[in-house]
C-alpha positions as CSV (number, residue, x, y, z in Angstrom):
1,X,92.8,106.7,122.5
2,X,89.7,105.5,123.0
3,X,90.2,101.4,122.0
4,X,94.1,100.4,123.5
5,X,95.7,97.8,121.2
6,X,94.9,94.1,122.0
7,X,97.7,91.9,121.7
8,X,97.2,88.9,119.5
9,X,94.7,90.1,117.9
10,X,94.1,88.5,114.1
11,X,96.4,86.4,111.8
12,X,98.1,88.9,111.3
13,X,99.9,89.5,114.8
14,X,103.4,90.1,114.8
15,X,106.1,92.1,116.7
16,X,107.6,94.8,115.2
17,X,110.5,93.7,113.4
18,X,108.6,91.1,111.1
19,X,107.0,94.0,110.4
20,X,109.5,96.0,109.1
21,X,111.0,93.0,107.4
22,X,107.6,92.5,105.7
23,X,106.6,96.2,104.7
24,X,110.1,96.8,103.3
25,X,109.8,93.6,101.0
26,X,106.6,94.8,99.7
27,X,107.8,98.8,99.3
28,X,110.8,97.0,97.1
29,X,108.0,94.4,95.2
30,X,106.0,97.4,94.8
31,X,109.1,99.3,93.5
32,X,109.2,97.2,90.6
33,X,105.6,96.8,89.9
34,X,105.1,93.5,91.2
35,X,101.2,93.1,92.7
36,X,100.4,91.4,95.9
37,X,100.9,87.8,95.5
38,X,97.5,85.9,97.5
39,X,99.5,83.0,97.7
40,X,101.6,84.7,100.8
41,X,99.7,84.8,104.6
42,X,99.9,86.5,107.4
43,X,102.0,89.8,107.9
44,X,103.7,89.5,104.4
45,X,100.3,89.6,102.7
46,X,99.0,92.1,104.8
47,X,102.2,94.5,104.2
48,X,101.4,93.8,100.0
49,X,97.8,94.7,100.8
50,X,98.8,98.3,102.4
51,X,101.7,99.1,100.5
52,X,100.0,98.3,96.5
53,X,96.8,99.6,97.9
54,X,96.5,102.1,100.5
55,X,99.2,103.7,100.7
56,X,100.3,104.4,97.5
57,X,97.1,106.5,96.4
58,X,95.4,103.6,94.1
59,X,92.2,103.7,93.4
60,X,89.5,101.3,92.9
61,X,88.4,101.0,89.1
62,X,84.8,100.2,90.0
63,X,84.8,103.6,92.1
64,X,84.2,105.4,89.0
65,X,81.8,105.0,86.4
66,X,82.7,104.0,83.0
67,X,81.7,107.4,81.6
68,X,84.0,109.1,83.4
69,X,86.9,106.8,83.1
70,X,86.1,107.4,79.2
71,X,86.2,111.0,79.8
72,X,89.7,110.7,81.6
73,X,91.3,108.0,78.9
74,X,90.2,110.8,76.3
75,X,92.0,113.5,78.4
76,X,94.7,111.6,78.9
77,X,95.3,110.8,75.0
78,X,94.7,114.2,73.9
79,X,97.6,115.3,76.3
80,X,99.7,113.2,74.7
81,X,99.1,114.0,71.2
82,X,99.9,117.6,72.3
83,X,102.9,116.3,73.4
């Protein structure tokens, strides 16, 4: 590894069972839809961020263009109608 892990580095520095405590809340939040709340800090906001964004294969509405998205609501309907 070519950068070793700094300790303390960032807000968002906590040891490893905060952690888990955290990332499990937000798999269970995520679970039943809830999105990250921004009124949270530190590791709790952090373990919202990766679970509802990164991990879960979401992807950024401004990443596509609104032709396409079109193009994929149109899909998307006509699957259903066959349905």
């Amino acid at each position: 590894m070519c950068f070793p892990r700094k300790q303390g580095l960032g807000r968002y520095n906590a040891n490893r069972r905060e952690w888990q405590k955290a990332y499990r809340a937000a798999r269970v939040n995520a679970a039943f839809g809830a999105e990250p709340d921004p009124m949270t800090m530190g590791v709790t906001w952090k373990a919202q961020l990766i679970v509802c964004y990164e991990r879960s294969g979401h992807r950024d509405k401004l990443s596509c263009t609104v032709h396409q998205r079109l193009a994929m609501i149109k899909v998307t309907n006509d699957l259903l109608k066959e349905i």
